[in-house]
N, C-alpha and C positions, 0 to 999 in steps of 0.2 A: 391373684389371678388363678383360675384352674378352681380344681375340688380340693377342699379342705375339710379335714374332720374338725369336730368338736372341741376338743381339745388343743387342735393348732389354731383354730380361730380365739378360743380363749388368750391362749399365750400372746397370739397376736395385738387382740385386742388391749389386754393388759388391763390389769384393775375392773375388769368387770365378774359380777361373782355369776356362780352356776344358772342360779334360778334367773338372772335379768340377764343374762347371752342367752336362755333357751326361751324366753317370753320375746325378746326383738326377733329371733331366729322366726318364730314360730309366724309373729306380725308380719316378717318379712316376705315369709310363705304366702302368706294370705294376700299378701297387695302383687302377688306376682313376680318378685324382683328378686327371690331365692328358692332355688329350687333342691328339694331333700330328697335324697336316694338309700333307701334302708337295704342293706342286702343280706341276704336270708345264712347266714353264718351266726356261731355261737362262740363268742360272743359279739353282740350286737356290732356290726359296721355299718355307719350313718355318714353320709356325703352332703355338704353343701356346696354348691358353687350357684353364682348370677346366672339367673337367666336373661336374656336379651333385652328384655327390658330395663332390669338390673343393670347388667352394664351401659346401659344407654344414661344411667346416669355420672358414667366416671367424670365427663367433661365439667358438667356443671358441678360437682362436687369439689372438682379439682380446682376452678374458679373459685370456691367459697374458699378455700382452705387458702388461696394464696390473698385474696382480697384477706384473711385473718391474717396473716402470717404480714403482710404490708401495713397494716391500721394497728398491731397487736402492741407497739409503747403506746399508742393515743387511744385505747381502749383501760389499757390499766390505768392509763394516766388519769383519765378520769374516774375509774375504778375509786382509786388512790384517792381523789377529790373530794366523793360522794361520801367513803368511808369516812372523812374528815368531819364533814359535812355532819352525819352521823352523829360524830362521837361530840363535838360538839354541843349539839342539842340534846343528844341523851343526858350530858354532863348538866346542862344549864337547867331541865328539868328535876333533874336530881336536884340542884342548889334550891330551886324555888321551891319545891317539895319539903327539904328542911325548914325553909327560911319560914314557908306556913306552920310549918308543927312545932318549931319555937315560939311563933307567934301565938300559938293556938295554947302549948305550954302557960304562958305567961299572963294569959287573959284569965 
C-alpha cells in the first residue's frame, strides 16, 4: 500500500530480476493501474504507487490468490499426475525407439 521505490517493490516482489520489474512496471503505467512520480533530485527518485483503478483490483485479486491458496494440493496433485503421465510416455517411446534400431541393426 502507499508509494514505493523501485527497489522495495523489488525486494517485495522477490525473485524478479531488474529488467522484467521495470517492463510490468512500465505495462502497468500504460493500462492505468500504476502511477510513476519522477522527482527532479540527483540522484534520480522515482515513486510507484496504484492508482484508483489499480487498487480497484485488490478484491478480485485477493479472491484469486485465496481460490489458489484453497485448490493448491489438487492442483499439484494433478501437477504430480501429468508429470507421471509424462515420464511414462517419454520412457515407452525411448524403449520403442531402441526396440526399432536393434531391429534395424539386425536386418
Amino acid at each position: 500500500d502507499g508509494t514505493h521505490r523501485f527497489g522495495q517493490l523489488q525486494r517485495r516482489v522477490g525473485g524478479i530480476s531488474q529488467k522484467m520489474l521495470t517492463q510490468t512496471l512500465r505495462e502497468l503505467e500504460r493500462d492505468g493501474l500504476v502511477e510513476r512520480t519522477v522527482h527532479p533530485v540527483v540522484p534520480p527518485h522515482v515513486e510507484y504507487r496504484l492508482t484508483p483503478l489499480g487498487r480497484s483490483l485488490r478484491q478480485p485479486l485477493d479472491a484469486i490468490c485465496a481460490w489458489a491458496e484453497a485448490h493448491l494440493a489438487q492442483m499439484l496433485a494433478a501437477r504430480a499426475r501429468s508429470d507421471r503421465r509424462r515420464a511414462v510416455a517419454t520412457a515407452a517411446a525411448g524403449a520403442m525407439a531402441r526396440d526399432a534400431d536393434t531391429r534395424a541393426a539386425r536386418a
